[in-house]
N, C-alpha and C positions, 0 to 999 in steps of 0.2 A: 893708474888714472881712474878715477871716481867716475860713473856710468850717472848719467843722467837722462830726464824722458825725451829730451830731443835726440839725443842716439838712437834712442829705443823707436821715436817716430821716424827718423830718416831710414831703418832695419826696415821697416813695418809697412812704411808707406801709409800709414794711417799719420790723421794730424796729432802735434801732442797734447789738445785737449782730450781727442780719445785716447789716446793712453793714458792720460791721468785720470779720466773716466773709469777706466776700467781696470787700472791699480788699485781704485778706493772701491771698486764693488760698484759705481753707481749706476742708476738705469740711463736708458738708450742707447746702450751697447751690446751688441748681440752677440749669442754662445763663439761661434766661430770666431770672430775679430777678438774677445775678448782669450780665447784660448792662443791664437797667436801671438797676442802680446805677450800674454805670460811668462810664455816658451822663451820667446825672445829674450825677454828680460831677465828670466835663470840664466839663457846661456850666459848673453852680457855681463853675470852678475850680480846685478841690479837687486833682484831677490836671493837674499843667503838665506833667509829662515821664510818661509814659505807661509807660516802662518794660518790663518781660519783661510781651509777651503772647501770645506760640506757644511752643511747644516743635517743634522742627525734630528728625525721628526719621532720623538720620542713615544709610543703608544703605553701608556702607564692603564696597566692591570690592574685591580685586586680580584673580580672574580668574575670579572667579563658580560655582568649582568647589563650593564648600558652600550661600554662597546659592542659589543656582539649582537646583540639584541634592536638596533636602532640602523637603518640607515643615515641616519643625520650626518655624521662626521666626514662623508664622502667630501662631499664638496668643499669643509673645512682645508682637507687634506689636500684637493686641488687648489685651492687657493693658495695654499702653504708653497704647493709645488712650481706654479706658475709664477708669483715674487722672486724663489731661489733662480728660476731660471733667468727671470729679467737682469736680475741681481747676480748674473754669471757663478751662481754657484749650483752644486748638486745635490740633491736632497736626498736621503738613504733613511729609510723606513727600518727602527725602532722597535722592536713586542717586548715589553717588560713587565714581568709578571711578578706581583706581589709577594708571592709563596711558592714560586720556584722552586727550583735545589739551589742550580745558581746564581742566585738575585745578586748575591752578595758582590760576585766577580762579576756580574755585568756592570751592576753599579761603579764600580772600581773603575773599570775596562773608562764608564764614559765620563766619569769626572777628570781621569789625567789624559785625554786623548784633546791635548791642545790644540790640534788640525782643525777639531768642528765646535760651530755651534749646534744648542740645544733647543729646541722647542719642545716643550713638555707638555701634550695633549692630557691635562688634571683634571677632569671628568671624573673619574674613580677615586682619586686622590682625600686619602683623609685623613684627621688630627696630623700626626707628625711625620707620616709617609716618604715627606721630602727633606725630614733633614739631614740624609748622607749628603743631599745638591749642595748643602751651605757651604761648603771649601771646596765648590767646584772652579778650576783652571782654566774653565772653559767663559763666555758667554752664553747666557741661562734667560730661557721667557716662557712663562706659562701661556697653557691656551686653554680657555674656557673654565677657569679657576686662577682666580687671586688668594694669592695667601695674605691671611687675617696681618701677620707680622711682619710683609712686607718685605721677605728675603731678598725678593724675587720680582721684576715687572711682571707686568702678565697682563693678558687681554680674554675679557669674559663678557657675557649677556649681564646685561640689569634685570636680572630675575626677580628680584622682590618689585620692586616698580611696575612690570611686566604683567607681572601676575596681580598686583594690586588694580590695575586697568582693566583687566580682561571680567577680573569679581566683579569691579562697580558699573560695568558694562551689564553684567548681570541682575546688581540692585536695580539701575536705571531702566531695564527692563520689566522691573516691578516683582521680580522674586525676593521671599525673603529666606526662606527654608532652602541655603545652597551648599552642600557637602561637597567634600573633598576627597580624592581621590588620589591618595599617597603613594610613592614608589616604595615600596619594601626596604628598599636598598639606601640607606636614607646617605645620598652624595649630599657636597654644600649648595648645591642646585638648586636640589628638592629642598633643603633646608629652609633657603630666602622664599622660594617662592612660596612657601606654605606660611609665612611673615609677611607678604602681600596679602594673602588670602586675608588674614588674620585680621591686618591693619586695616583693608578694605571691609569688612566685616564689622568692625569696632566703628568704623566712621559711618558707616551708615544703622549705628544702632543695633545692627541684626545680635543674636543669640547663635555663638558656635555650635549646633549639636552633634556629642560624641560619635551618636546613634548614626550620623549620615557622611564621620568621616572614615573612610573603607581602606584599608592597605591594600595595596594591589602588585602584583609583580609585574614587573617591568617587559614582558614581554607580549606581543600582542595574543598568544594563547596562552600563557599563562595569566595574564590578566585576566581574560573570559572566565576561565577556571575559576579562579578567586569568588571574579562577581558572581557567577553561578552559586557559587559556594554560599555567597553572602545573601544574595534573594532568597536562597530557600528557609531564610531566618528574619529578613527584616520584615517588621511589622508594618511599616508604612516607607517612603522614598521621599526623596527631597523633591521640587519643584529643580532645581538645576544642580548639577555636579562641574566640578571645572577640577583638570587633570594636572598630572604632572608633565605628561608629554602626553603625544597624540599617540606612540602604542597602548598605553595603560587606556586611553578614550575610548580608541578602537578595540580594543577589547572586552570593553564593560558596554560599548554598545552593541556588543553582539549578543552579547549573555541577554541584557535587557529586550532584545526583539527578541530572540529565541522566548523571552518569560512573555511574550506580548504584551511589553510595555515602548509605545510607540515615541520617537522623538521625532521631533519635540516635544508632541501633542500632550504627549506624559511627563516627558521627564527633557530635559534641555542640558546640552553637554558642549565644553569647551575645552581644547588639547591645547598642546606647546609645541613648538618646533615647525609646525606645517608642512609637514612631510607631505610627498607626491599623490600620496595615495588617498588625503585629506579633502582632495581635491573632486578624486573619482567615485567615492563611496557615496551611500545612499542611506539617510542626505550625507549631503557636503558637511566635511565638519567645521565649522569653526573653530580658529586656531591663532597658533601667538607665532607670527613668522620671524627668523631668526637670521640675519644677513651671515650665512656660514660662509659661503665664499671669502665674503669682505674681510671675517675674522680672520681666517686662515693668511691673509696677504697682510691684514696689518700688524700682525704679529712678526712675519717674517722683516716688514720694513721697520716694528723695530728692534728686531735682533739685529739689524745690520746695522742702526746707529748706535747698536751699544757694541758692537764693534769695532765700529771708527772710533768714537767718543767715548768709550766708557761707561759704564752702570753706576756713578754715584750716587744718583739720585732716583729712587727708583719710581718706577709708574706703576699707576693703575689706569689701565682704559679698559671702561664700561661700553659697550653697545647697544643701541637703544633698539627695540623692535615692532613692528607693527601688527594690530591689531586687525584679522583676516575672518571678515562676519560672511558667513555663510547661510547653512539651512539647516543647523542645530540646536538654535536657539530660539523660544517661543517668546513672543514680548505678551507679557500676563496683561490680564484686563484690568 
């Protein structure tokens, strides 16, 4: 006799809208109720092939210069982690490293491991990193990187737009002399948003000068390092710099007070991500805030409709961010 959810709900005690709630994964059903029904519905049955039940939050390496380096991705990852659990599944943390030994067999391991889905934290990710994922068994979504070819959904910041507001925030401030401030490590990140820069720069006329755009590494003492490095060579400094993130900011504005060159009053800086600490330095920095939580949850909500439904048609969602004016930028006379 063929088991159906009104068995399962008279088992249960639950009505069979929740259990069909919580056979399909959906929210308002919580851990416990959702684990009993399960249970139930194996014994009954009901479930022969068990199908996606983790979601696997993939942390993608190559050489740990932005993961490791940034708190930003915290709260991405709670976000990630709080959807799974609405969404009755369990989330299992990921380190995959680019140049391994065994890259080869982890990769393997999580394409035919048809139990989970994949969230792939593409931060590092670059040129063709991801094409062992194309005959993956699994359902697959990036997070904070869209690939150009579209294997794959994924959900990222609109970094070149981002970064294009934040510069002409700058022009409209009446700077024309504004440098940039590169991550060494050039992800698709830094890529767009140095295409903001670019484009904001071209539309209001200004002249890119080589002299005042600074590669910087990505760490908040390593950066300093850099800019130290680069003061005690440049001949003259722009009127504003605008960063790739707010470590590379915070670093170059240390170096800068250390040379006694005072912000704003000299020189006016603007970061990315609006990390906590952007907040408490002196000045404040201004900065490009980045809804990490919200990313991390809608990327889970949607791996779980390409769960139910399927990946044919694949997405891209952008997330737009807000511009956070603080006390490091001078508005010229």
């Amino acid at each position: 006799m063929k088991v159906n959810i009104r068995q399962i709900s008279e088992q249960t005690g639950f009505s069979p809208a929740t259990v069909s709630n919580a056979l399909n994964h959906k929210r308002g059903v919580n851990r416990e109720t959702a684990e009993t029904i399960f249970k139930v519905a194996r014994e009954l049955g009901y479930i022969t092939d068990i199908g996606i039940t983790r979601v696997k939050f993939v942390m993608y390496r190559r050489n740990g210069q932005i993961l490791d380096d940034t708190p930003f991705f915290t709260l991405m990852i709670n976000g990630a982690e709080r959807a799974c659990m609405d969404a009755g599944y369990d989330m299992m943390m990921v380190h995959l490293d680019r140049f391994s030994r065994d890259y080869e067999q982890q990769v393997e391991a999580l394409i035919n491991d048809s139990s989970s889905a994949l969230v792939i934290l593409g931060t590092e990710v670059i040129g063709d990193d991801l094409k062992p994922f194309y005959n993956c068994k699994c359902p697959i979504i990036t997070l904070d990187f869209c690939p150009g070819d579209m294997k794959f959904s994924g959900v990222a910041i609109n970094n070149e737009d981002s970064f294009f507001l934040a510069t002409r925030y700058l022009t409209d401030q009446g700077h024309t002399d504004i440098g940039y401030l590169s991550g060494k490590f050039r992800i698709r990140a830094f890529r767009l948003r140095k295409r903001g820069y670019q484009k904001a720069m071209n539309a209001a006329g200004l002249t890119i000068k080589p002299e005042f755009c600074v590669p910087l590494s990505t760490s908040m003492d390593s950066a300093y390092q850099d800019m130290m490095a680069y003061l005690r060579t440049a001949p003259r400094l722009p009127t504003a710099y605008i960063a790739d993130n707010d470590m590379i900011a915070l670093g170059a504005m240390k170096a800068l007070e250390e040379n006694r060159i005072r912000i704003p009053e000299d020189v006016s800086i603007i970061g990315f991500d609006d990390l906590p600490y952007s907040e408490i330095c002196s000045p404040r920095l201004s900065s490009i805030r980045v809804p990490k939580q919200e990313m991390g949850k809608m990327a889970i909500e949607r791996l779980i409709d390409i769960i139910n439904n399927g990946d044919a048609i694949k997405t891209k969602t952008e997330v737009s961010t807000e511009f956070i004016v603080r006390d490091s930028v001078k508005r010229m006379k």
